[in-house]
TORKE-558359 format. One record per atom (N, C-alpha, C): residue number from 1; residue in three letters; atom name; z, y, x. Coordinates in steps of 0.1 Angstrom, whole numbers, plus 2048, in hexadecimal, padded with zeros to 3 digits. Layout:
<rs>
+------+--------+------+-----+-----+-----+
: titi : zadren : kelo :  c3 :  c2 :  c1 :
+------+--------+------+-----+-----+-----+
:  NUM :    Ala :   CA :   Z :   Y :   X :
...
+------+--------+------+-----+-----+-----+
</rs>
This chain:
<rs>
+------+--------+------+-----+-----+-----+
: titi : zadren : kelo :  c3 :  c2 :  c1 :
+------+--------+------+-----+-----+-----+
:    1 :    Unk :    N : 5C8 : 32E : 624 :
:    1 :    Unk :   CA : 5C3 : 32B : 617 :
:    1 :    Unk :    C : 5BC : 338 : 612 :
:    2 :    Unk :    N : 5B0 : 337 : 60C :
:    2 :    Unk :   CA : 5A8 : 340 : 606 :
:    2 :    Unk :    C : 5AD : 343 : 5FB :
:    3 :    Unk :    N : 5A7 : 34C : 5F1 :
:    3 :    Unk :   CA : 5AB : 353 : 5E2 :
:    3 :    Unk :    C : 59D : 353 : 5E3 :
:    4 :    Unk :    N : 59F : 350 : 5CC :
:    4 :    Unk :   CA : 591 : 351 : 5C8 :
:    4 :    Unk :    C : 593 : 35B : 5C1 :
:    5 :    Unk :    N : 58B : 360 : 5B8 :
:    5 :    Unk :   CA : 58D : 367 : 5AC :
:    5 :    Unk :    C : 582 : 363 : 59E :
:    6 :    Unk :    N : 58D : 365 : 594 :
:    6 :    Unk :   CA : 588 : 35B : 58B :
:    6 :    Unk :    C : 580 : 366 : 57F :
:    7 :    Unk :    N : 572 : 36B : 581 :
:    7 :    Unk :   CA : 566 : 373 : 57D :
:    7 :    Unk :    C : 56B : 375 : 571 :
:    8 :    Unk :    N : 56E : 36C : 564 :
:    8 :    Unk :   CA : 56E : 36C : 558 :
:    8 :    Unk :    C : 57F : 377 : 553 :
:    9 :    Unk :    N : 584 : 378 : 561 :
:    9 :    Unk :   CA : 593 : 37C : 561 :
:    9 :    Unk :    C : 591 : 38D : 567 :
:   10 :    Unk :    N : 587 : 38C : 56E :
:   10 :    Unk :   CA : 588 : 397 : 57B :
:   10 :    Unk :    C : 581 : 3A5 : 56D :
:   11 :    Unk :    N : 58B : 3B0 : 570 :
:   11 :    Unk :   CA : 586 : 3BE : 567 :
:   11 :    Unk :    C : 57C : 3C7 : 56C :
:   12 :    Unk :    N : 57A : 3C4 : 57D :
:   12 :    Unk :   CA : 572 : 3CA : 581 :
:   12 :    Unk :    C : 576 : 3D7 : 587 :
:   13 :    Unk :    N : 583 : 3D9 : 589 :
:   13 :    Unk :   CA : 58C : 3E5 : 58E :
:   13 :    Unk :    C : 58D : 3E9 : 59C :
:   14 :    Unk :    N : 58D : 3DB : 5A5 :
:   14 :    Unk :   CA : 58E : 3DD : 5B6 :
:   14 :    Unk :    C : 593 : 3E0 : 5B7 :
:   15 :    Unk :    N : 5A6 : 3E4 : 5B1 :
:   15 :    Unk :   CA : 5AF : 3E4 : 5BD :
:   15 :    Unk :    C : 5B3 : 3D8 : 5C4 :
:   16 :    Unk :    N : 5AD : 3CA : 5C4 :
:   16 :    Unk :   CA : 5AC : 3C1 : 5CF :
:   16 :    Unk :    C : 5A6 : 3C3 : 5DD :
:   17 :    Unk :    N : 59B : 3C8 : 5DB :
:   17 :    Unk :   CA : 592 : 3CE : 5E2 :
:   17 :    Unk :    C : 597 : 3DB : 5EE :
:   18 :    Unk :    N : 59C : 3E2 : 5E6 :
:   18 :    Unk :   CA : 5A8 : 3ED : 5ED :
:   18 :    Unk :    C : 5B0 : 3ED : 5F4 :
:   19 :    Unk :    N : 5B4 : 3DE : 5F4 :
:   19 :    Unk :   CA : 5C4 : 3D6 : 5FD :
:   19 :    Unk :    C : 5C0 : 3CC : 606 :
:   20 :    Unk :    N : 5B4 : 3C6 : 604 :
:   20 :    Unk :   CA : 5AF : 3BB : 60C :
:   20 :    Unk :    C : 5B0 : 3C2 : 618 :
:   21 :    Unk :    N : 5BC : 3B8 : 623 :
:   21 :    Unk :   CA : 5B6 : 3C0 : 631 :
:   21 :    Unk :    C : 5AE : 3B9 : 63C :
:   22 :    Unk :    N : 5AB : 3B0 : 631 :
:   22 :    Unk :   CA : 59D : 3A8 : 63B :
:   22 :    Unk :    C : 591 : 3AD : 634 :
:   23 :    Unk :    N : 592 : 3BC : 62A :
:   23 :    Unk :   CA : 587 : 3BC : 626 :
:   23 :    Unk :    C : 57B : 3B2 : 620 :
:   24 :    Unk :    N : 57E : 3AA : 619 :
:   24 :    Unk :   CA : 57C : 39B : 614 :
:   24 :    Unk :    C : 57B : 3A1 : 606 :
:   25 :    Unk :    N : 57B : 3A8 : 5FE :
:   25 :    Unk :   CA : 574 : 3A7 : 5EF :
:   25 :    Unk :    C : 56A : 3B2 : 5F0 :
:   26 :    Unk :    N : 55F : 3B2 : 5EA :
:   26 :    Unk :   CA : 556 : 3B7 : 5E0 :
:   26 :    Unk :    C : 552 : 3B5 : 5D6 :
:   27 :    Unk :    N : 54B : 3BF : 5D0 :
:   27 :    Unk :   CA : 548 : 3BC : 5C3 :
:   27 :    Unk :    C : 53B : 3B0 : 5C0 :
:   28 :    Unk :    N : 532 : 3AD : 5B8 :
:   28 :    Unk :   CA : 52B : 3A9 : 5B3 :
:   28 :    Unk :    C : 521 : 3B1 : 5AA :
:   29 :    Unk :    N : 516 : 3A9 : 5A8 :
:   29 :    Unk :   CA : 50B : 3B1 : 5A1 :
:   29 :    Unk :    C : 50F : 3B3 : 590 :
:   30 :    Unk :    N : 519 : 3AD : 58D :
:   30 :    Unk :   CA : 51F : 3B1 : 57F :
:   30 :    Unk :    C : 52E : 3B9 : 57E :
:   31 :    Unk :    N : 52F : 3C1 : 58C :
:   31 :    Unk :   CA : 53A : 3CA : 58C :
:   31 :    Unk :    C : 547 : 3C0 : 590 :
:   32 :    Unk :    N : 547 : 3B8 : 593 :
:   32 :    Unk :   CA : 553 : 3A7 : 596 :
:   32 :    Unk :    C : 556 : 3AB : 5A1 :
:   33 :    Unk :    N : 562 : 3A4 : 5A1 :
:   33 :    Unk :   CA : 566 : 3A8 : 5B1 :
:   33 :    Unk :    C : 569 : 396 : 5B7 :
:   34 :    Unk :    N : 55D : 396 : 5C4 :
:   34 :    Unk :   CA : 55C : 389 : 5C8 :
:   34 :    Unk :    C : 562 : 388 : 5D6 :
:   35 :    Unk :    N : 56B : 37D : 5DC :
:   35 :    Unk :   CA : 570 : 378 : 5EC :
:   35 :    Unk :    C : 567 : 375 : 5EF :
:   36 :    Unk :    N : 566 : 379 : 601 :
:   36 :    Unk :   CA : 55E : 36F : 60B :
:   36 :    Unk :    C : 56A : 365 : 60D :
:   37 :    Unk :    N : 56B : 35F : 60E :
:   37 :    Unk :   CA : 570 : 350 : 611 :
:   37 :    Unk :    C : 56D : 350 : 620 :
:   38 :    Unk :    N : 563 : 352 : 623 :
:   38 :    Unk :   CA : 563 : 355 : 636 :
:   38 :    Unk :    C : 56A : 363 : 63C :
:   39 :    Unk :    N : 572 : 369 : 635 :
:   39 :    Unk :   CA : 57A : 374 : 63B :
:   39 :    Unk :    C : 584 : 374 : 635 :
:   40 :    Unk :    N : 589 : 36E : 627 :
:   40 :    Unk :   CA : 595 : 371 : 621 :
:   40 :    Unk :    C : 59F : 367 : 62B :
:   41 :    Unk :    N : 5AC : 36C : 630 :
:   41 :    Unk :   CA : 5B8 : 368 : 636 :
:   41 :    Unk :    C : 5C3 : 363 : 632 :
:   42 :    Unk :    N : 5C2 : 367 : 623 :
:   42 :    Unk :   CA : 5CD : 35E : 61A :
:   42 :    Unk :    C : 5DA : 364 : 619 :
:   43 :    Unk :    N : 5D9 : 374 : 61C :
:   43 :    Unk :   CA : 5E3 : 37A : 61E :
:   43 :    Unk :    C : 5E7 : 374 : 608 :
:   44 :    Unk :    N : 5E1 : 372 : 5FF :
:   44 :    Unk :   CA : 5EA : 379 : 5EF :
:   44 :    Unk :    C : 5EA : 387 : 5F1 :
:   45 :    Unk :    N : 5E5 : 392 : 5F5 :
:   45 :    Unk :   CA : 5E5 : 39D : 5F5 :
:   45 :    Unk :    C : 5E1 : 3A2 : 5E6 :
:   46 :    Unk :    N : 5D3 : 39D : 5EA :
:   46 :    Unk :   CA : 5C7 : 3A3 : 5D9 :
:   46 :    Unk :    C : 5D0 : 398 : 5CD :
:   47 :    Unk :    N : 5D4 : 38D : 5D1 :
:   47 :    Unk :   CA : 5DB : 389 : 5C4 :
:   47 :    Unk :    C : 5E7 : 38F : 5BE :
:   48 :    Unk :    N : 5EA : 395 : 5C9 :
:   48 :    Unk :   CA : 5FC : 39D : 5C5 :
:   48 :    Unk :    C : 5FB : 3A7 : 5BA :
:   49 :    Unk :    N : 5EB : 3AF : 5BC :
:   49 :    Unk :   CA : 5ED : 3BC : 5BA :
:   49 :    Unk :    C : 5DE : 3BB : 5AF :
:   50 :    Unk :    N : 5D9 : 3AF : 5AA :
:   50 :    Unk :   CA : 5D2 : 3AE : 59E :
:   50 :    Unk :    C : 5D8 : 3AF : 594 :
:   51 :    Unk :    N : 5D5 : 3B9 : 588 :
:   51 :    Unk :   CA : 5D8 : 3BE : 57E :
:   51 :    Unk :    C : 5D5 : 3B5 : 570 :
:   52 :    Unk :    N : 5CC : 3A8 : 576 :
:   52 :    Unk :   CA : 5CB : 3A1 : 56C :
:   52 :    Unk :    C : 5CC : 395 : 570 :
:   53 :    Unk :    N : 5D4 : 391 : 57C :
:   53 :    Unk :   CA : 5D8 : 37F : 582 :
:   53 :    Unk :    C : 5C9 : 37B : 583 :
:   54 :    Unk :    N : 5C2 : 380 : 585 :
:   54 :    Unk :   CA : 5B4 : 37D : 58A :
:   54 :    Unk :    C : 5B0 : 370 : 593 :
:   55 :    Unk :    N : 5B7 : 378 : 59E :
:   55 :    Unk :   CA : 5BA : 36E : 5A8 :
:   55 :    Unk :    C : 5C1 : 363 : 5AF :
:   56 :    Unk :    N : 5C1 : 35C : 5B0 :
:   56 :    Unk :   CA : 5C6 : 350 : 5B4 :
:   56 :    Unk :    C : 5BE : 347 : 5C3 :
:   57 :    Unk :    N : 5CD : 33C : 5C9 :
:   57 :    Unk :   CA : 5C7 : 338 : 5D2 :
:   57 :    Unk :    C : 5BC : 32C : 5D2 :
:   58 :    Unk :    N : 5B3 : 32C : 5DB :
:   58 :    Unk :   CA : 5A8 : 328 : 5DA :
:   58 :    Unk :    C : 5AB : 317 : 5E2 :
:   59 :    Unk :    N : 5AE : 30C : 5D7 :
:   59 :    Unk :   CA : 5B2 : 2FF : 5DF :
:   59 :    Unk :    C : 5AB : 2FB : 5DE :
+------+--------+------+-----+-----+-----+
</rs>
């Protein structure tokens, strides 16, 4: 199962980004932090360790 992150939630800080070990977030052209969905592995890593529950799984 994938994780999304929900834009209107995300601060723009990337410590999801920091932890992904499939390397699966970057940012976006408004500073957001966006999943590939074709690399994310569904570890809950980036959700564990968002500072604002940003993230959630992607059903």
């Amino acid at each position: 199962m994938a994780y999304k992150i929900d834009t209107n939630k995300c601060a723009g800080c990337h410590t999801c980004a920091g932890v992904c070990p499939a390397m699966a977030i970057s940012g976006d052209n408004a500073g957001k932090c966006v999943i590939d969905k074709n690399k994310c592995m569904g570890c809950g890593t980036c959700a564990a360790v968002c500072p604002v529950s940003a993230i959630k799984p992607d059903l």
